[in-house]
C-alpha positions in Angstrom: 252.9 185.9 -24.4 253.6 182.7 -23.4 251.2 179.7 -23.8 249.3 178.1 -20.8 249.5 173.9 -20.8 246.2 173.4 -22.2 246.7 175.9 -25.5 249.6 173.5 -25.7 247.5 170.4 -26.5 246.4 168.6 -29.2 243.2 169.4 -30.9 242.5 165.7 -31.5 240.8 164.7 -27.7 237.8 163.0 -27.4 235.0 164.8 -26.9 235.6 164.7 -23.0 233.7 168.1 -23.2 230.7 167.5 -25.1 227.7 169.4 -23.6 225.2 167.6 -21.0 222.8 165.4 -22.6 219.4 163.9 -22.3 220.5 160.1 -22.5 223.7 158.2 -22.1 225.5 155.4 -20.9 227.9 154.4 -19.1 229.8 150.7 -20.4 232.0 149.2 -17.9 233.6 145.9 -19.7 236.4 143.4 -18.1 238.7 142.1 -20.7 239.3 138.0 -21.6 242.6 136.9 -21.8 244.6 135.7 -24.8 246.0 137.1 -27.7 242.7 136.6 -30.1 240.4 138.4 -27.2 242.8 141.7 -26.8 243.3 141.4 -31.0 239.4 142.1 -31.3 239.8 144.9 -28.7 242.3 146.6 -30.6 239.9 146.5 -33.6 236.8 147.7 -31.7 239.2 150.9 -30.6 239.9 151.8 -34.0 236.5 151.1 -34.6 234.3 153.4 -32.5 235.0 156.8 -34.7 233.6 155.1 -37.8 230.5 153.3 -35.3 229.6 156.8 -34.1 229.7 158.2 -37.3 227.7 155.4 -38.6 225.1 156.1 -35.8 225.5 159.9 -35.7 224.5 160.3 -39.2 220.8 159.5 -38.6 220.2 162.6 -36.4 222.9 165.2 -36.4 220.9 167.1 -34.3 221.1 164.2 -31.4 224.4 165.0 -30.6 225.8 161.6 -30.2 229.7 161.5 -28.5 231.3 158.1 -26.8 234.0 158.3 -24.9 236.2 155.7 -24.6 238.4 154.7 -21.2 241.3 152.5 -20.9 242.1 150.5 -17.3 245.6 150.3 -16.0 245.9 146.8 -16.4 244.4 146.3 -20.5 246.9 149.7 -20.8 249.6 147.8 -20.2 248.4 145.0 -22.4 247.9 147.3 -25.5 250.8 149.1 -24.8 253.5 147.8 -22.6 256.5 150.2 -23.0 254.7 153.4 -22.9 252.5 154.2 -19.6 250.6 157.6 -19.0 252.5 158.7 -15.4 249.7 158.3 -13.3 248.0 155.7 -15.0 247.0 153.3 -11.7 243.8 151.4 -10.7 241.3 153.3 -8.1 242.3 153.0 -4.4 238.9 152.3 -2.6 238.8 154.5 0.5 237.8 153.5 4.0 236.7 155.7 6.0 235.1 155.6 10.0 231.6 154.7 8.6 231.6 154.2 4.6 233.9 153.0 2.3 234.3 154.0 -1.4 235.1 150.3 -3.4 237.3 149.9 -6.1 235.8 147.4 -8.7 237.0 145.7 -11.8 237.0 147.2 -15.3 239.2 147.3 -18.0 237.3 149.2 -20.9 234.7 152.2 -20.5 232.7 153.5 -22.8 230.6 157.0 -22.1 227.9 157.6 -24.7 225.9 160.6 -25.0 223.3 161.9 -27.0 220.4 164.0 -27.3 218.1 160.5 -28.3 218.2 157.1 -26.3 217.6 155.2 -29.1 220.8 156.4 -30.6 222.6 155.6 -27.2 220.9 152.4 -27.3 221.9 151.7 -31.0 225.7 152.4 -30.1 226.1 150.5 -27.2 224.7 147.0 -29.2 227.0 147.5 -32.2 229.7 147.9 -29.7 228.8 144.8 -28.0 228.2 143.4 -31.5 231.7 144.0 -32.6 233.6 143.1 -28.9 231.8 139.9 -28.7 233.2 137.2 -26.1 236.5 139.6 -26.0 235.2 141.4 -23.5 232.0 140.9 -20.8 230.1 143.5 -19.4 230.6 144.4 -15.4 228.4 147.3 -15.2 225.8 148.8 -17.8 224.2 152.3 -16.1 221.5 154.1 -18.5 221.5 157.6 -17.8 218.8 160.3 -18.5 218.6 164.1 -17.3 216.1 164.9 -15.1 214.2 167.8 -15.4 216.8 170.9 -14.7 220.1 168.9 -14.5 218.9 168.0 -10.8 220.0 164.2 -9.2 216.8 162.6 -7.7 217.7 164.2 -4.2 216.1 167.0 -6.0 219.4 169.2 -6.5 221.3 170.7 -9.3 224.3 168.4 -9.9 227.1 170.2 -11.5 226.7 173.7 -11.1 230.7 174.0 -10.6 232.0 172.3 -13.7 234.9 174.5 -15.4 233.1 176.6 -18.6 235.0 178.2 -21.4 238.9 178.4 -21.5 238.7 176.4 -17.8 237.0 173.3 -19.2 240.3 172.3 -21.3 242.8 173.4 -18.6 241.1 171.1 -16.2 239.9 168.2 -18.1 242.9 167.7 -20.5 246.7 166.7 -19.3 248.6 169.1 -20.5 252.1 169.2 -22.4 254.4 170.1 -19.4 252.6 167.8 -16.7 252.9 164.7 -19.8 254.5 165.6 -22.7 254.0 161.8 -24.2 250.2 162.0 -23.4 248.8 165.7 -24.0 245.7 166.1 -24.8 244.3 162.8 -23.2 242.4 162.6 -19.7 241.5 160.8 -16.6 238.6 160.0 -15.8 237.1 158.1 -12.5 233.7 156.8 -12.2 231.4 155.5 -9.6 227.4 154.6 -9.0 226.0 155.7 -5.9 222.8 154.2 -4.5 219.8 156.5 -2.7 218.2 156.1 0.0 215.2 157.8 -0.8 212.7 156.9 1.9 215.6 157.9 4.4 215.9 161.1 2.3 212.6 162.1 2.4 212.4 161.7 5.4 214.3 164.9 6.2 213.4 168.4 6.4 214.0 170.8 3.2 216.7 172.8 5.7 218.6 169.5 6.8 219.1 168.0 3.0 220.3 171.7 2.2 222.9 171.8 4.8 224.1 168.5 4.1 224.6 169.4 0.4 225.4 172.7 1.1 223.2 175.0 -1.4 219.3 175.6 -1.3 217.2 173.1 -2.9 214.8 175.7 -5.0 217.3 177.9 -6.4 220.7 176.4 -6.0 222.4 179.3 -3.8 225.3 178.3 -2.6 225.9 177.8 1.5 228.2 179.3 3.1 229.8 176.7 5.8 232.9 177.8 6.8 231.7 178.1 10.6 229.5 175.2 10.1 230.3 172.6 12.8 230.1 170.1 9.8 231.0 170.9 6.4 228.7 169.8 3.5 229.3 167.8 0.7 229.3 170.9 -1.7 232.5 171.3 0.6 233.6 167.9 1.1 233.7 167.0 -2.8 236.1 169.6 -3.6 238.9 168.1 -4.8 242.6 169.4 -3.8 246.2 169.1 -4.6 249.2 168.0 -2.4 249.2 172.1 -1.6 245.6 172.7 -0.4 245.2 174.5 -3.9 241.0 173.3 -5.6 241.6 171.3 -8.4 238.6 171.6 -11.2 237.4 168.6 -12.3 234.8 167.7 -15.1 231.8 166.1 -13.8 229.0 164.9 -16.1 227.4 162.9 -13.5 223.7 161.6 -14.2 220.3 160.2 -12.9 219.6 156.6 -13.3 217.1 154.1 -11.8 214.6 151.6 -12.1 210.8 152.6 -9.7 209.6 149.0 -10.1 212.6 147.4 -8.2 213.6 150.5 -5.8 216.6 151.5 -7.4 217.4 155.2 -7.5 221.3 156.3 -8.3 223.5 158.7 -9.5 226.3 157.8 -11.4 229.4 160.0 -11.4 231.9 160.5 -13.5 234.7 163.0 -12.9 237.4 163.9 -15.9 240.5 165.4 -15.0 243.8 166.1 -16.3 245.7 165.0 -13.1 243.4 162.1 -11.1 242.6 162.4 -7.4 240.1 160.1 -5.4 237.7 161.6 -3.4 239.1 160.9 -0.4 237.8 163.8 1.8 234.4 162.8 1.3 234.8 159.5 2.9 237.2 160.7 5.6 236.1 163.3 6.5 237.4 167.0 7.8 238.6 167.1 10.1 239.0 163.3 10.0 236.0 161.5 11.3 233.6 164.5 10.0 232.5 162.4 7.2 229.9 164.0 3.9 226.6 163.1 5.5 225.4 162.0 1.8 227.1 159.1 2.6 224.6 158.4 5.2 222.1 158.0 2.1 223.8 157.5 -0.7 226.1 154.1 -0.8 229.2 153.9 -3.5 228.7 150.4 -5.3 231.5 150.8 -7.7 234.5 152.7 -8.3 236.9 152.2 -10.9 239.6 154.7 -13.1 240.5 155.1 -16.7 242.8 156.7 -19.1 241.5 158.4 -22.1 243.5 158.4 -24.8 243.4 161.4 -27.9 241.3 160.2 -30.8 244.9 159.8 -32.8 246.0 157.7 -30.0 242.9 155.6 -30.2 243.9 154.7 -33.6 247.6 153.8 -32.6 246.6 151.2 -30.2 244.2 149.4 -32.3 247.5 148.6 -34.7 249.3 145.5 -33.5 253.0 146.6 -32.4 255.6 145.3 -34.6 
């Protein structure tokens, strides 16, 4: 029987599929220029394995998993004459009302765990060991709140792939990229609430505007609905009309005491799309009415390279 794509790839990715966790982070760094700068960059790639090991090893049972992401333009600083096809900075999207923004970043790092501290611990060697090679455009601390819910007070990510779907859409497989199977896109952005707006609603308006109910996450159906919901709006399509999965592992984060409350997304995916349908709208125009209180602060895409591959790049070609 023949093989699909994702049997077909390596068994050396990053752990793009480690499980939900309590804590994480999310590390968005901008690279310095010169020579010495990217020369410590390629050190802290082939670093990280031994970092988390080093960290790991104090709880096995906290779980602890980084991720790391590469930007188009530090890709083609590390490695010039090979390019993953669709490789390319995020396009921000304008639509009638909101706009998604594309913002700098050259270097992410995901970390997960089931311990903050341990989160905590990683991120500040990694600092440690970048130093002035790199300077940080975004730190986001993430935690899970109560039953995987954002703080709208929904479930967030009840249609992630599971099982033999989680590789198949997270993972580029070998006929899509021979050169880079096994690896993974990933986009990211952090999304601002308006919680007094929010609140402000009625149980039955925020449902139909997410499209599932807010007790028992039932799905909505909305296919006559003069407006369709962003449980509708965020599914993400090919050039056909055909759903493509994606990987979310999106989390709270937020600060009471200055009136920050956010989720930050972050989508992996073995052939990239933007989100474009949440901004535009359908039909055009028709826009998610999350938008309307929640505002997109950053938006910025990565390649993930395999764990192998990680180890390449932090040699110096010859």
């Amino acid at each position: 029987m023949e093989q699909r794509a994702w049997e077909r790839v390596p068994i050396d990715a990053q752990s793009v599929d480690a499980p939900l966790s309590s804590a994480a982070v999310f590390l968005v760094l901008a690279a310095a220029e010169g020579d010495d700068a990217l020369g410590r960059i390629r050190d802290v790639l082939g670093a990280v394995g031994d970092l988390v090991k080093n960290v790991g090893i104090r709880d096995l049972g906290g779980r602890l998993s980084c991720v790391v992401g590469i930007g188009s333009a530090l890709w083609d600083r590390l490695s010039p004459d090979r390019r993953p096809k669709e490789l390319r900075p995020f396009a921000s999207v304008h639509g009638p009302v909101h706009t998604a923004p594309s913002t700098p970043g050259d270097l992410l790092f995901h970390v997960r765990a089931e311990r903050a501290d341990m989160t905590f611990e990683l991120e500040r060697q990694l600092l440690d060991q970048i130093g002035d090679a790199a300077h940080v455009v975004d730190e986001t601390v993430g935690f899970r709140y109560f039953d995987a819910r954002d703080l709208l007070g929904f479930v967030d990510g009840t249609a992630n792939p599971t099982g033999a779907e989680l590789p198949e859409a997270a993972l580029i497989g070998a006929d899509a990229d021979p050169d880079f199977a096994g690896c993974s896109y990933v986009v990211v952005q952090k999304y601002v609430h308006d919680m007094a707006g929010w609140a402000a609603l009625s149980i039955e308006e925020q449902e139909a505007i997410i499209g599932r109910t807010k007790l028992e996450n039932i799905e909505l159906d909305d296919d006559d609905a003069p407006r369709k919901s962003h449980k509708s709006l965020a599914t993400i399509e090919d050039d056909a009309g055909g759903e493509l999965a994606i990987l979310r592992d999106n989390m709270p984060f937020g600060r009471p005491g200055a009136g920050e409350f956010g989720t930050y997304f972050i989508g992996y995916a073995g052939r990239p799309r933007v989100i474009e349908r949440m901004f535009l709208g359908v039909p055009p125009g028709a826009y998610d009415r999350l938008l309307d209180f929640s505002t997109a602060m950053t938006g910025t895409s990565f390649f993930v390279p395999t764990a192998a591959m990680l180890e390449t790049l932090a040699q110096e070609p010859d």
